[in-house]
C-alpha positions as CSV (number, residue, x, y, z in Angstrom):
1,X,-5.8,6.2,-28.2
2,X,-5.6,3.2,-30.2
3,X,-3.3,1.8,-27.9
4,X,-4.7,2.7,-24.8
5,X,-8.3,0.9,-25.8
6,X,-6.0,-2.1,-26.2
7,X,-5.0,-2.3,-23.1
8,X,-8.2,-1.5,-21.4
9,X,-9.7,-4.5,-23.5
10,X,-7.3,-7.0,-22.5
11,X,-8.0,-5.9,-18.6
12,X,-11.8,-6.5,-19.1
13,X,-11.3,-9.9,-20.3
14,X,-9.0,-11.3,-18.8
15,X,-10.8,-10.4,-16.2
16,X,-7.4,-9.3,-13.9
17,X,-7.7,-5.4,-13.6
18,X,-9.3,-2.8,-11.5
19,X,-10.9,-1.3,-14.4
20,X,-14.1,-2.8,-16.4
21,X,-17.3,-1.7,-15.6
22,X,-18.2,1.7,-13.9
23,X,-21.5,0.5,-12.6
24,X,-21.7,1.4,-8.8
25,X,-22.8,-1.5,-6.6
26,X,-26.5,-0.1,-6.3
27,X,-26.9,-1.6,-9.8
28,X,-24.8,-4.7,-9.2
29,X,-24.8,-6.1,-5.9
30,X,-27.8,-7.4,-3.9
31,X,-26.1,-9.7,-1.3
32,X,-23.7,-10.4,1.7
33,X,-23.0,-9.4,4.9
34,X,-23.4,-6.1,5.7
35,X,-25.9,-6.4,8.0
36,X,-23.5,-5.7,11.3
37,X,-25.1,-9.0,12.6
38,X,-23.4,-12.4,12.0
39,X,-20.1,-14.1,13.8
40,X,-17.1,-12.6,13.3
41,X,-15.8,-16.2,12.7
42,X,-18.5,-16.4,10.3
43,X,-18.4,-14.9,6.3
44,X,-16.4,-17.1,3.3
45,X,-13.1,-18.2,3.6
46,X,-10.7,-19.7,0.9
47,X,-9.6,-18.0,-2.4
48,X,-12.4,-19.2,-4.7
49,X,-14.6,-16.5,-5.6
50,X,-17.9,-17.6,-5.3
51,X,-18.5,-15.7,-2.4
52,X,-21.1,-12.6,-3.7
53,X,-19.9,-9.1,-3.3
54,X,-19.7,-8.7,0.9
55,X,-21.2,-6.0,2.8
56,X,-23.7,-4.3,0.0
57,X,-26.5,-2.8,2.5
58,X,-26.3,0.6,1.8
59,X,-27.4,1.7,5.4
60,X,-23.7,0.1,6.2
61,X,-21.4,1.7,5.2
62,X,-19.0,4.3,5.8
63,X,-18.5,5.8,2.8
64,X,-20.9,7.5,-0.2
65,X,-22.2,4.0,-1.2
66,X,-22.9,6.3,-4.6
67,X,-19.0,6.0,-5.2
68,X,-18.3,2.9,-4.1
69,X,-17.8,1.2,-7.7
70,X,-17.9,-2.2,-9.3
71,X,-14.8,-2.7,-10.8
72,X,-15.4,-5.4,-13.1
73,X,-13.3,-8.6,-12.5
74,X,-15.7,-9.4,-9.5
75,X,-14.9,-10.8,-6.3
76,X,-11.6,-12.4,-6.7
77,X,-11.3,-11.8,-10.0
78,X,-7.6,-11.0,-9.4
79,X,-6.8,-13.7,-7.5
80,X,-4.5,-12.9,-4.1
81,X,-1.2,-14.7,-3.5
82,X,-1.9,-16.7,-0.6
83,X,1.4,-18.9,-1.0
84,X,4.0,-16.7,-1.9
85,X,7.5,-18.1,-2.6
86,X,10.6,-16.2,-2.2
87,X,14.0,-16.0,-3.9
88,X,17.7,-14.7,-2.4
89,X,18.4,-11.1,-4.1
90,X,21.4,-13.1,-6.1
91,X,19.8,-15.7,-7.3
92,X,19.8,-15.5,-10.5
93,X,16.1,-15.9,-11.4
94,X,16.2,-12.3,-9.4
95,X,16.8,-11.1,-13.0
96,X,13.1,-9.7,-14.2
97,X,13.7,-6.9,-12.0
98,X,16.0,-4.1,-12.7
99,X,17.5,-1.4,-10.3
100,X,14.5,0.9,-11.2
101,X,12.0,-1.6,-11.3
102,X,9.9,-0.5,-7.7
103,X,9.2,-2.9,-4.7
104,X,7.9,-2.6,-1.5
105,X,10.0,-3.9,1.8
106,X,9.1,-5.0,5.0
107,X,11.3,-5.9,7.9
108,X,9.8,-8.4,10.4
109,X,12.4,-9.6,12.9
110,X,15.0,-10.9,11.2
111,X,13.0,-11.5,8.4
112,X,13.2,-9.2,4.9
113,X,11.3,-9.3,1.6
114,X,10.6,-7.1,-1.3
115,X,7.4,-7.9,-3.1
116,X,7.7,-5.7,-6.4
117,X,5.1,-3.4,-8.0
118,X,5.4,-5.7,-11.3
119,X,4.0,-8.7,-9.7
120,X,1.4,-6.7,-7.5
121,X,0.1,-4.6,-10.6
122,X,-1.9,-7.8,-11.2
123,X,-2.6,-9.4,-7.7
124,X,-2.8,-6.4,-5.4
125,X,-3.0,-8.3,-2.1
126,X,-0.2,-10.7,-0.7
127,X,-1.1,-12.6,2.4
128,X,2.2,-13.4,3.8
129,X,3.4,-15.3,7.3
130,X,6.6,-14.7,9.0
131,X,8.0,-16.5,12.0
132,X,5.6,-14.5,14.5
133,X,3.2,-12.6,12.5
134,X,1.1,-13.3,9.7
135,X,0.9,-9.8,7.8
136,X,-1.1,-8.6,4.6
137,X,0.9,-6.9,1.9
138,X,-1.5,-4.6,-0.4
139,X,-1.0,-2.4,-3.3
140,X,-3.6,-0.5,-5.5
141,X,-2.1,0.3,-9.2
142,X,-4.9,2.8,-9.8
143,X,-3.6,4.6,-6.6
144,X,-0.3,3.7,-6.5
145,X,-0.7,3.4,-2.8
146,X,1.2,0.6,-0.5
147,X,0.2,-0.7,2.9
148,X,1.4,-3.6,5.1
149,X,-1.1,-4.4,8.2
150,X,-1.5,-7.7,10.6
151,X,-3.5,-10.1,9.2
152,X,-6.4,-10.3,12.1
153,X,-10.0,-9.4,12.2
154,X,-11.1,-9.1,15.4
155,X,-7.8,-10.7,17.2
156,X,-8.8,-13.6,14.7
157,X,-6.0,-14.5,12.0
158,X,-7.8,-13.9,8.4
159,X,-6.7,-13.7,5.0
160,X,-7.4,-10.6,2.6
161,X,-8.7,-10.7,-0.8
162,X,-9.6,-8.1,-3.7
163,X,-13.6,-7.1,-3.2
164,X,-13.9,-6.0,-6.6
165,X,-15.1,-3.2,-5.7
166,X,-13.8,0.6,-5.3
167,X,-14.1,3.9,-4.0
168,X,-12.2,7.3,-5.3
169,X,-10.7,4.4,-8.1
170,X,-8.7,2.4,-4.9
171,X,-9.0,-1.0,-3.6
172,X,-11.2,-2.3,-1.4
173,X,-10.1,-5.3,0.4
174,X,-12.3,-8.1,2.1
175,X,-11.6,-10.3,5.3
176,X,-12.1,-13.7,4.7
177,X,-13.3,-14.3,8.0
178,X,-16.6,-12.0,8.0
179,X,-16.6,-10.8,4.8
180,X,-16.5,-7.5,5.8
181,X,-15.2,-4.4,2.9
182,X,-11.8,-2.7,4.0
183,X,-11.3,0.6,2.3
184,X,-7.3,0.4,1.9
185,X,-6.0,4.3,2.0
186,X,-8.7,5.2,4.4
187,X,-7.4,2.7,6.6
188,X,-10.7,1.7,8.2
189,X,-14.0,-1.2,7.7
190,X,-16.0,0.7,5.9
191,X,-18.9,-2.1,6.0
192,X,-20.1,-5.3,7.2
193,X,-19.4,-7.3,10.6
194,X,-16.5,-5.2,11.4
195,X,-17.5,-2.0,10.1
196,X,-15.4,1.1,11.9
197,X,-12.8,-1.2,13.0
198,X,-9.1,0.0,11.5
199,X,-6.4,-2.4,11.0
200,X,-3.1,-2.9,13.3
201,X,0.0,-1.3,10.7
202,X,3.2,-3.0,10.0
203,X,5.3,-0.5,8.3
204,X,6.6,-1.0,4.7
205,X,9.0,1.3,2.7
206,X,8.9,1.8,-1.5
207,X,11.6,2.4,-2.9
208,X,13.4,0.5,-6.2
209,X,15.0,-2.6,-6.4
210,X,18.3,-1.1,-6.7
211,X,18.3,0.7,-3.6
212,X,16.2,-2.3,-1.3
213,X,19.5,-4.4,-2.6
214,X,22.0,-2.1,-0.9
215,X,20.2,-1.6,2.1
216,X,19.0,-5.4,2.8
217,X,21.8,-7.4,0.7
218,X,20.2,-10.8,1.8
219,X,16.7,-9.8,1.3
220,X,14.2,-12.6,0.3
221,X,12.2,-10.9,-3.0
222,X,8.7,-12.5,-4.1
223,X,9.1,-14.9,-7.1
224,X,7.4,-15.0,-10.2
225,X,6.7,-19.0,-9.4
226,X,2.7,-17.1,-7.9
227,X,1.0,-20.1,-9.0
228,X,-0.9,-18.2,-11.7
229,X,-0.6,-17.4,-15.6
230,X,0.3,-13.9,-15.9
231,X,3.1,-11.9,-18.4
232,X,4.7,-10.1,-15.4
233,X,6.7,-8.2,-18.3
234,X,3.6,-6.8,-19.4
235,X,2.2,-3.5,-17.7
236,X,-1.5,-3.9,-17.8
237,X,-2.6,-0.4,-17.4
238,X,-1.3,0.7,-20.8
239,X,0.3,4.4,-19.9
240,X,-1.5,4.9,-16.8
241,X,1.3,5.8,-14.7
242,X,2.4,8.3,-16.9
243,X,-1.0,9.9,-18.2
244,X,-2.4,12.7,-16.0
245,X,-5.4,12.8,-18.2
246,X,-5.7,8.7,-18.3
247,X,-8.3,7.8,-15.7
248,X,-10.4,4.3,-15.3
249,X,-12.2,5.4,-12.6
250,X,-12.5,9.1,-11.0
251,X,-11.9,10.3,-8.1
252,X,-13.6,13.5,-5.9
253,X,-12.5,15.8,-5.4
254,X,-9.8,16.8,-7.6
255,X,-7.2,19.3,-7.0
256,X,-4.7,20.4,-9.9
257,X,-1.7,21.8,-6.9
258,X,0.1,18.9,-8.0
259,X,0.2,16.4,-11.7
260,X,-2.4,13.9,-11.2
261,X,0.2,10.6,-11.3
262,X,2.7,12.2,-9.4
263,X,4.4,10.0,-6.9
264,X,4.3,11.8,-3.3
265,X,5.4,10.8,0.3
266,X,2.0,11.5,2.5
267,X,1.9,11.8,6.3
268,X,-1.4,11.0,7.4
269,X,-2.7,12.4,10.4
270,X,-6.4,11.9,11.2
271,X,-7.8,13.0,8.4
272,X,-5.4,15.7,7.4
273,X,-2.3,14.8,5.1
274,X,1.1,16.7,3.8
275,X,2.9,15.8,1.6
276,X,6.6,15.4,0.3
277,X,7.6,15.5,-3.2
278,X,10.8,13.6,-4.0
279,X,12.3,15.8,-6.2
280,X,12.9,17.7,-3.1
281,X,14.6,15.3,-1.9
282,X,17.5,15.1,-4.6
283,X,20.8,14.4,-2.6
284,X,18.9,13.5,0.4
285,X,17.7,15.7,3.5
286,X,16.1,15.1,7.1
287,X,13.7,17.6,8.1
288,X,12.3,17.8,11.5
289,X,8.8,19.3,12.0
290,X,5.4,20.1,13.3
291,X,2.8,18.9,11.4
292,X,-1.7,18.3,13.2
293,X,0.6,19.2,16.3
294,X,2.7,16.3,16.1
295,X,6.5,16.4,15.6
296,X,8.0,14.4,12.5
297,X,11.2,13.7,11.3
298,X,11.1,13.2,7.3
299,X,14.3,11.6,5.8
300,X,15.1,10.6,2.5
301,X,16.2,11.0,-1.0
302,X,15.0,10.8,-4.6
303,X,13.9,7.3,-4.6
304,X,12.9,6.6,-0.6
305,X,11.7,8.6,1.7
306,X,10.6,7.5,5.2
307,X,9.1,9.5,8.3
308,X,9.1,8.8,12.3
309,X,7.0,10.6,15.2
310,X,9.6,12.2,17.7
311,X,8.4,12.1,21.3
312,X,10.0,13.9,24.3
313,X,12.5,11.2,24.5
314,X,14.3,12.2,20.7
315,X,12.8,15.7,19.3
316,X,16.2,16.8,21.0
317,X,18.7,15.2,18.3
318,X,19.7,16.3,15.2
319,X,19.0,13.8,12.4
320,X,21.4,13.6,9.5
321,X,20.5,11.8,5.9
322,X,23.5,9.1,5.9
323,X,22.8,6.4,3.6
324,X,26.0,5.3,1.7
325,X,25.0,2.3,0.1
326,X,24.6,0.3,3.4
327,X,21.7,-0.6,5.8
328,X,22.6,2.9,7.8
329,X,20.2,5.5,6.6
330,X,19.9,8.0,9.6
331,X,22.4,9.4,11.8
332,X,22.7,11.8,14.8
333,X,24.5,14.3,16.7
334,X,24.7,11.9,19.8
335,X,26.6,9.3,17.8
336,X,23.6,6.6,16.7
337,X,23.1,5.1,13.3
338,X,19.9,4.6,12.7
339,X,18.0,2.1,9.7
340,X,15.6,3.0,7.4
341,X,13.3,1.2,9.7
342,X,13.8,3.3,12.9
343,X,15.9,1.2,14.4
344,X,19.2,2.3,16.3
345,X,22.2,0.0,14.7
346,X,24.9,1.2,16.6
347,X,25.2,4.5,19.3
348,X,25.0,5.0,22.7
349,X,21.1,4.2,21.7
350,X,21.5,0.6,20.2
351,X,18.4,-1.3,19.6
352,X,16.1,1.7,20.4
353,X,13.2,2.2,18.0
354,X,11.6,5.6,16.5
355,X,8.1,5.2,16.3
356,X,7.2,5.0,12.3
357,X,4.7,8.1,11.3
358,X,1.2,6.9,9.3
359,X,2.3,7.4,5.6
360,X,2.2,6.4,2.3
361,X,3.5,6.4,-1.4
362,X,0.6,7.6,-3.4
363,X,-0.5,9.3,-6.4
364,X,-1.1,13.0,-5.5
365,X,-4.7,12.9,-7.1
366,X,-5.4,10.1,-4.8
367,X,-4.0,11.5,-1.5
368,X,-5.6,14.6,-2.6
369,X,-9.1,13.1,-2.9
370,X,-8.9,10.7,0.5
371,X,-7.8,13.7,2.7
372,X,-8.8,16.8,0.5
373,X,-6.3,20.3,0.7
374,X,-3.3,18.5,1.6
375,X,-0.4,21.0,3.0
376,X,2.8,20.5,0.3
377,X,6.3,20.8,1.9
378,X,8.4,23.4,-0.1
């Protein structure tokens, strides 16, 4: 207990965790845009934190604005990385992370980065540009939930940034171009200029750094150089991750199918979600199914798993779990290799795509509370 007060002090001032305060914003915010009126150009811009909690009118939102929640450090109060610098995986500054050590991937052309879990626990947002695309990289420690989506709010290129705020204990983003709240495992404005407006997905895979290394060898990984003064060895949730019972903020409503901080795959399909545990996984597997009357394919083993819509054009293959240590993941009974990304490497289908499914990483209490009576794959 002693030690878990510790940490929870050190969060509070220094003023770089989710948790702090459980005051909802009736109590603590008065101001900002919320008002559904306003340019969409308009709102703060810039990684400063004076801007005053966005979007507090409690006719606008989208959510119970009873469990939306102040989470302490204030707008900004964990500062985004707005400039991130990348190393080669054999450099040997790589060497903070070990093979266990989790990271999220993206794949953007030619273009591959890791950004791990130990440099997001304290920044939660990455506002990243690639040749083409500008993209936004989020993660929510208290969720343990990962999403990659364009970095455009209303065709208009913005950066993200932590709101301070919460709701069932996960992040809530803000645009810096209208201020406007982003609830981040709803997937969806929940208030201010933009309000109902959902963002446009660029897939991402978790996995560990071990693993992201033999599938992308000449992967770019997010340095510790963030421009900021944080001990990256440090954890700062104290045993979070591991404590069902260890909770900063609630979330509602609860359902005991599963351990609280168990780590599950998630399809998300409208509001309905199932959900893949990875120690069914062991050895790896591809399942095809019917799942909200959509057909999925679900590949993977106990450290990645990864999922793909199948249309009229594919439901007819057999899928195969193939990864041996190489960028193949996927293969098929017509002869195609296939990436962890979808992406035919080799086969009479060659440079065809699967379509990636909605899904997520995420604590089961979380999914469980965001799209309540999840279905569990046995």
């Amino acid at each position: 207990m002693k030690t878990k007060n510790f940490y929870v002090i050190i969060m509070v001032l220094l003023l770089v965790s989710c948790g702090g305060s459980t005051n909802d914003i009736n109590n603590t915010a008065s101001t900002g845009s919320g008002n559904n009126t306003g340019n969409n150009n308009g709102g703060s811009s810039g990684n400063n934190g004076n801007n005053q909690g966005g979007g507090t009118n409690s006719q606008d939102w989208l959510i119970p604005i009873s469990e939306v929640k102040d989470g302490g450090p204030g707008k900004d109060g964990i500062p985004s990385i707005d400039n991130p610098k990348f190393l080669d995986v054999d450099d040997p500054n790589t060497n903070f992370l070990t093979d266990e050590d989790l990271v999220i991937g993206i794949v953007v052309g030619d273009e591959v980065r890791a950004y791990p879990h130990l440099i997001l626990d304290w920044h939660e947002i990455v506002n990243d540009e690639f040749e083409s695309d500008a993209i936004t990289i989020s993660y929510c420690p208290l969720t343990g939930t990962a999403f990659g989506w364009e970095s455009l709010t209303n065709r208009t290129k913005s950066e993200f940034g932590v709101s301070g705020l919460l709701y069932n204990a996960n992040l809530i983003l803000y645009d810096r171009n209208t201020d406007s709240n982003w609830s981040q495992l709803k997937l969806l404005c929940v208030n201010g200029t933009l309000i109902g407006h959902k963002p446009e997905l660029q897939q991402v895979i978790e996995t560990n750094w071990g693993t992201w290394k033999k599938l992308y060898p000449t992967s770019k990984v997010l340095s510790l150089d963030t421009g900021f003064s944080r001990n990256y060895d440090l954890y700062p949730y104290g045993d979070y991750k591991t404590n069902n019972d260890f909770f900063l903020f609630t979330a509602s409503p609860t359902n005991d199918a599963l351990p609280n901080k168990e780590r599950v795959f998630a399809l998300i399909n409208d509001e309905k979600s199932k959900v893949y545990q990875f120690s069914k996984f062991i050895g790896g597997k591809a399942i095809k199914q019917t799942f909200n009357g959509i057909d999925y394919l679900v590949v993977g083993n106990d450290k990645l798993i990864t999922a793909f819509e199948l249309d009229s054009a594919n439901s007819n293959l057999n899928f195969n779990y193939a990864f041996n240590d190489l960028e193949v993941f996927i293969t098929d009974d017509e002869g195609n290799s296939w990436s962890v990304f979808g992406k035919a490497l080799s086969g009479p289908r060659a440079g065809e795509q699967l379509k990636m499914a909605k899904s997520v990483v995420s604590y089961w209490f979380a999914i469980a509370a965001f799209y309540p009576n999840p279905i569990i794959y046995s």
